[in-house]
C-alpha positions in Angstrom: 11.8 -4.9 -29.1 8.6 -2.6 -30.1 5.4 -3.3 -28.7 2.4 -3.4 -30.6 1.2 0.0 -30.2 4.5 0.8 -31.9 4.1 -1.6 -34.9 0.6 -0.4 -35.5 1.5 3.3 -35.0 3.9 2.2 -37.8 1.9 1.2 -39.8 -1.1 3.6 -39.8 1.4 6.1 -40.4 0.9 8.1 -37.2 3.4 10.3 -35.4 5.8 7.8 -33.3 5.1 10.9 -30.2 1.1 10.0 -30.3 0.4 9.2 -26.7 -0.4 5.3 -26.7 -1.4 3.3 -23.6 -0.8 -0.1 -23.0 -2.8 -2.5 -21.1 -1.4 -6.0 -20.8 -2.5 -9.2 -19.1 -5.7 -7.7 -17.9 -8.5 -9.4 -20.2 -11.9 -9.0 -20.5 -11.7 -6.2 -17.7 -9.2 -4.1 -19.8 -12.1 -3.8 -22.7 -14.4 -1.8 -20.1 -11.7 0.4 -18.6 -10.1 1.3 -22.2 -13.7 2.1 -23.0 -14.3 4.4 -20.0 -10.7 5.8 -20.6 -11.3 6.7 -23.7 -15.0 8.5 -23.4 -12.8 10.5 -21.0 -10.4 11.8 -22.7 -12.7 12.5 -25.9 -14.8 14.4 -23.4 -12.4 16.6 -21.4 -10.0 17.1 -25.1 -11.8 19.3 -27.2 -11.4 17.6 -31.4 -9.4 14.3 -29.3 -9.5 11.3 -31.5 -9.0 7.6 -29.9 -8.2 4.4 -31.2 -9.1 1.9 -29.5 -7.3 -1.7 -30.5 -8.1 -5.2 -28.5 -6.1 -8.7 -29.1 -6.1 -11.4 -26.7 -2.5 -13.8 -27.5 -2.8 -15.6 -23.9 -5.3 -18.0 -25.3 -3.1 -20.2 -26.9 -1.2 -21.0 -23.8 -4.0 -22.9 -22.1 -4.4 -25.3 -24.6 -4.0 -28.7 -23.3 -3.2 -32.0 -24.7 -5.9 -33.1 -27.0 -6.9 -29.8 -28.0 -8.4 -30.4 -31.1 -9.0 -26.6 -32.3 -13.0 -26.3 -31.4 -14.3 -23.4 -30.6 -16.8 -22.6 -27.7 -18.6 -25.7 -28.1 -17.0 -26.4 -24.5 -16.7 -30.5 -25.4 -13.6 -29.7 -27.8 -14.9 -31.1 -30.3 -15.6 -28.2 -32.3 
């Protein structure tokens, strides 16, 4: 099954041979590393372009009974 980067290769209509990374299971600490990845390789790649694309899909597996679909309120409540 694709990953992700292949789906939105797809669909920005980019070459399926672009060079894609993929972090997974890494959170907030993947945002600074992809970040200091890509100031890297936009330095040391003369006209480089990087996309840089974030989504966090392990939230929804801590949600425990009760969970009433609040949002950082830290009571649940909303």
């Amino acid at each position: 099954m694709p990953g992700a980067d292949y789906q939105i290769t797809k669909l920005l209509g980019l070459c399926p041979s672009v060079k894609r990374l993929m972090m997974y299971m890494q959170g907030c600490f993947a945002g600074g590393t992809v970040l200091r990845l890509a100031k890297d390789l936009t330095e040391n790649n003369r006209g480089s372009r990087v996309l840089v694309v974030c989504s966090e899909i392990t939230a929804g597996g801590r949600l425990g009974k009760g969970w009433n679909g609040g949002c950082c309120s830290g009571s649940g409540r909303g």
